[in-house]
C-alpha positions in Angstrom: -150.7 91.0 28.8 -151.8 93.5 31.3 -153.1 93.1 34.7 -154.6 95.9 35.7 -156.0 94.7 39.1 -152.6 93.3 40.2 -150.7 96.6 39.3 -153.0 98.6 41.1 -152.5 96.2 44.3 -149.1 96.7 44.1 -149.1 100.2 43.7 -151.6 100.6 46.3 -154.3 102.3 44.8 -158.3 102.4 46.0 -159.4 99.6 44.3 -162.8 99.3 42.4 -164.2 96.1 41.1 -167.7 95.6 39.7 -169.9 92.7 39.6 -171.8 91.2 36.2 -174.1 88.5 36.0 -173.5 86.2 32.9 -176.4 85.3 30.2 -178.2 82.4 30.7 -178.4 81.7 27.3 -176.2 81.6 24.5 -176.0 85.7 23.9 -173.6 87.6 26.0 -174.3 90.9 24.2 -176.1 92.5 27.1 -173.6 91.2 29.4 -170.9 92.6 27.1 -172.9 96.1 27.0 -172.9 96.9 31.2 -168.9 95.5 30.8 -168.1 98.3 28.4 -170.1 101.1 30.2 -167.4 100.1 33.1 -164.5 100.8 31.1 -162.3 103.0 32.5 -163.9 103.5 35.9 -163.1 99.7 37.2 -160.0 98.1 37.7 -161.7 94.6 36.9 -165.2 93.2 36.3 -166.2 90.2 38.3 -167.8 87.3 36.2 -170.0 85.4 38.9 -170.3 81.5 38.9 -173.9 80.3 39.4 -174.4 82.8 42.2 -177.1 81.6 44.4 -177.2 78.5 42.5 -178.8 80.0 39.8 -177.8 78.7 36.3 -175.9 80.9 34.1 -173.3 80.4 31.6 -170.0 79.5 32.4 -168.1 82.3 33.9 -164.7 80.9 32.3 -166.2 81.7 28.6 -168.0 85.2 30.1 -164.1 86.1 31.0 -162.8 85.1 28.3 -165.7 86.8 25.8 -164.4 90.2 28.3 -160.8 89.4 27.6 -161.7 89.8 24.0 -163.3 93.2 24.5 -160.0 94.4 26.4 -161.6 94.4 29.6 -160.6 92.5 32.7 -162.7 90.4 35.0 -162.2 88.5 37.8 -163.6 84.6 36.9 -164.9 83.8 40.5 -164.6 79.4 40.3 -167.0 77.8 43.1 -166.2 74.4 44.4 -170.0 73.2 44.6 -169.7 72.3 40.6 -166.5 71.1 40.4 -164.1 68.4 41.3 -160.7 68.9 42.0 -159.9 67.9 38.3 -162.3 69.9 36.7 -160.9 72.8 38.7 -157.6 72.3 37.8 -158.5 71.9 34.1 -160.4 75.0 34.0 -158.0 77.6 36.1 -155.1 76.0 33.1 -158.0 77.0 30.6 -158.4 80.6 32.3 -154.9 81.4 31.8 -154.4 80.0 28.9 -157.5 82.3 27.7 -155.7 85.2 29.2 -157.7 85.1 32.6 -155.4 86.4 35.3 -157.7 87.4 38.0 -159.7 84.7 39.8 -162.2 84.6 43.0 -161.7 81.1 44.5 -165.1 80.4 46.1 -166.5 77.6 47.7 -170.3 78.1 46.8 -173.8 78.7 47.2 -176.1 75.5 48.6 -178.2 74.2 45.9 -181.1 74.5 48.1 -181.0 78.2 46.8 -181.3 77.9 43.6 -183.1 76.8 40.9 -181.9 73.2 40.3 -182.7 71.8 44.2 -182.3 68.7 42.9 -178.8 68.5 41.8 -175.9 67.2 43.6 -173.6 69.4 44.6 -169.6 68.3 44.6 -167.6 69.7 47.0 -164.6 67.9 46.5 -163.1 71.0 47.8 -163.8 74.2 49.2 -162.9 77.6 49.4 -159.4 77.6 51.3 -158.2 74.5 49.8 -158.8 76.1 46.3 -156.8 79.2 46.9 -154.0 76.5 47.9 -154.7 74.3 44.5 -154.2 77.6 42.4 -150.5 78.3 44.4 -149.5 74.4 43.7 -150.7 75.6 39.6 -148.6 79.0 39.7 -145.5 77.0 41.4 -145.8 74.4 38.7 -147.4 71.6 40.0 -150.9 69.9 40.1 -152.9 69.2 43.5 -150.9 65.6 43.7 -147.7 67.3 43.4 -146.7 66.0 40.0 -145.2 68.5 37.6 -146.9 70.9 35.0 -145.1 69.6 32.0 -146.1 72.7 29.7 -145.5 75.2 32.2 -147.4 76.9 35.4 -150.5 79.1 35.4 -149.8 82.9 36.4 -153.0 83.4 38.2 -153.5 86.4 41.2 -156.1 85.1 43.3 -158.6 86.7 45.8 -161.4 85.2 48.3 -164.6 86.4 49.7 -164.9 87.5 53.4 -167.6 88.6 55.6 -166.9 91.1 57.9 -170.4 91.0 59.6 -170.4 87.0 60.4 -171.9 86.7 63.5 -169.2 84.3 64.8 -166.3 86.1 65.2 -164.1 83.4 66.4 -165.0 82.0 62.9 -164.5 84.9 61.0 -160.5 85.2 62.1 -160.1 81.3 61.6 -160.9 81.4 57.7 -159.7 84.7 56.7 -156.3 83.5 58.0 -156.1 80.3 56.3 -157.3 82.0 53.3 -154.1 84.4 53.9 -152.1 81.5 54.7 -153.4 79.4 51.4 -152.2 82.7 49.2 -155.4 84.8 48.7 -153.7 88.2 47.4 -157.0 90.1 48.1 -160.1 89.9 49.4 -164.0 91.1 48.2 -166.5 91.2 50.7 -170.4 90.4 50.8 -173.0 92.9 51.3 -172.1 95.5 54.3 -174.7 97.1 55.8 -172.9 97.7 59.1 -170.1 100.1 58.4 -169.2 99.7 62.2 -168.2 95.9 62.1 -166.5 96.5 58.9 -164.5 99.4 60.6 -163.7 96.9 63.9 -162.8 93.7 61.1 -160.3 96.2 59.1 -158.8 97.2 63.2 -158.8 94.0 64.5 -158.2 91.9 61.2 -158.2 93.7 57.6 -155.3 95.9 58.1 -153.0 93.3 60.2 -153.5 90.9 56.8 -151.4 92.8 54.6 -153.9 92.0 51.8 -156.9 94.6 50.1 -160.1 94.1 51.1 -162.8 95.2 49.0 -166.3 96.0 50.9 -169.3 95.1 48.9 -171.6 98.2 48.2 -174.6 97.1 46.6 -177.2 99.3 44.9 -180.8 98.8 46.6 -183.6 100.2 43.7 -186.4 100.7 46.1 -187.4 100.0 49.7 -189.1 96.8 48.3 -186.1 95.1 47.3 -183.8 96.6 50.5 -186.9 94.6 52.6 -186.4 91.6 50.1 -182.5 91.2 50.5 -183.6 91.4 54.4 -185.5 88.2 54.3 -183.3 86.2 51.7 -179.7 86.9 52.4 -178.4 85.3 55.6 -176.0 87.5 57.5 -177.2 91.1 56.1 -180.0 93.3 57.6 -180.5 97.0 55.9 -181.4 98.9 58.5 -184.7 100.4 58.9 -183.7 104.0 58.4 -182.3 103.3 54.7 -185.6 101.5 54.4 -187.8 104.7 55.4 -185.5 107.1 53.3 -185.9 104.6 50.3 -189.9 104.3 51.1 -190.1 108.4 51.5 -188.1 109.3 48.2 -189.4 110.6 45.2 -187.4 108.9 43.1 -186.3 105.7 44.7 -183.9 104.3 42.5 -182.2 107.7 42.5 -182.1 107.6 46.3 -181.0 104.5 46.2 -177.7 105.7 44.2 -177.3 108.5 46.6 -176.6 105.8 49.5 -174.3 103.7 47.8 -172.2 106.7 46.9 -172.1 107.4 50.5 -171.1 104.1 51.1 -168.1 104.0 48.9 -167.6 107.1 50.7 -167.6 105.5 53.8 -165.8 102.6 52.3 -162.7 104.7 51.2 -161.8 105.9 55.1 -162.2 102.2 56.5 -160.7 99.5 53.7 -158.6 100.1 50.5 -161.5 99.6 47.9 -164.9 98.6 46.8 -166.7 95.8 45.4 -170.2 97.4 43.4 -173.2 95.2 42.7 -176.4 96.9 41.0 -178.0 93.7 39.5 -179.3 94.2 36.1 -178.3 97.8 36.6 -174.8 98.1 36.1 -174.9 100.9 33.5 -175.9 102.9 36.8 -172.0 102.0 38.2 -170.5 105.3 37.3 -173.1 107.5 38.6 -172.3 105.9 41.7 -168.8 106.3 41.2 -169.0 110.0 40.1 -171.4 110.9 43.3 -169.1 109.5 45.4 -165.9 110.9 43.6 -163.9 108.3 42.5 -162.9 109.4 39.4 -162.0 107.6 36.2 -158.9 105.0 36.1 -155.8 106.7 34.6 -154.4 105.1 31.9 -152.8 101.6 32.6 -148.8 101.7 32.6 -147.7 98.6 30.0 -146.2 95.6 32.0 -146.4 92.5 30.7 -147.3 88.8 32.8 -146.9 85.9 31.7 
């Protein structure tokens, strides 16, 4: 079975993963529709897991309906759902279901979303989750025992935030994630190419490990202002604002500056993490304008 995502962070190569939102309700085809318009032009397709709290399907059957399809995603697992047996029951179910790639998370507050009432878990969180899925790989569960039908084969990455405000706190938990095994990292929204270039000086590069920075397509001045009042930790700035506002066309504007920002992406970090929400058919116009071309065809190695 191949793992695309794996060779290519081996081999060093500009990375490109895409984010999709699963169904919330029983048909993926939509879902299934924006995964095979990224064929080609991605090295994986992230599957999110209740992003913002907001119920969706599982992400572990969304992989797996992707598997099927011969594309692969990355099944992000949050901890807010999930005890530490459920966890471990599901990353055994991912592999066997020929998951390889997974995005240990810890989770958004349920304040967020659309069940407020719910009770969270957080038996763990995001760190001690990349170190639960090293224990599976080596062959053992959390407690140590033994995987009597043998260990998971599962390449695991974790989220950073280059423009966390506390920078002190920023080093502290993308080293342990280092330190817990995270083999690469994706990053949230940047709107402040700067801080992302001082992270990759002071930080990124030193880890050893890819980091991915999150380039998300804003339709419209509207929704740039929106994501300024509902996402802690990102601020558009006002000029992308007034170029959105004075466009003709801006959606089409709005593809122009996240081409620029892969663009600017591919001189500071070694790849990109895409979100256009409900408009990922719009991925590889974003792609082509910034001129990443098309994947070449995957060499044939074979994991476990």
């Amino acid at each position: 079975m191949l793992n695309r995502l794996r060779s290519a962070v081996n081999a060093g190569e500009f990375l490109v993963t895409a984010e999709i939102t699963p169904p919330k309700g029983g048909n993926p085809q939509r879902m299934l529709e924006m995964a095979r318009l990224l064929k080609g032009r991605v090295h994986a397709v992230n599957i999110t897991d209740g992003s913002r709290a907001v119920l969706r399907m599982t992400p572990l059957a969304a992989s797996a309906l992707l598997v099927q399809e011969g594309i692969e995603p990355v099944c992000q697992f949050a901890c807010r759902d999930r005890n530490r047996i459920a966890l471990q029951a599901d990353l055994m179910g991912a592999h066997a279901l020929g998951i390889r790639n997974v995005l240990a998370l810890t989770g958004d507050p349920l304040k967020a979303g659309d069940h407020p009432d719910a009770k969270g878990v957080f038996d763990l969180e995001s760190v001690r989750l990349l170190t639960l899925i090293r224990k599976l790989n080596q062959g053992s569960d959390w407690n140590g025992k033994a995987l009597t039908d043998e260990p998971t084969d599962l390449f695991a990455g974790a989220a950073v935030d280059p423009q966390c405000p506390s920078w002190s706190g920023l080093q502290r938990r993308f080293e342990r994630k280092l330190e817990a095994g995270a083999e690469f990292f994706q990053s949230q929204l940047i709107s402040d190419f700067d801080r992302l270039g001082m992270f990759m000086d002071k930080l990124g590069n030193a880890g050893g490990k890819p980091i991915l920075a999150g380039i998300f397509l804003l339709k419209s001045a509207k929704n740039a202002q929106f994501i300024n009042r509902n996402v802690p930790g990102v601020q558009i700035p006002q000029h992308l604002i007034d170029r959105l506002a004075n466009a003709d066309d801006q959606l089409q504007e709005g593809i122009r500056i996240a081409a620029e920002q892969v663009q600017l992406a591919k001189e500071l970090c070694q790849g990109v993490h895409l979100m256009a929400v409900r408009r990922e058919d719009l991925i590889p116009q974003i792609l082509d304008l910034a001129g990443v071309t098309a994947l070449q065809p995957p060499v044939l190695n074979s994991v476990r």
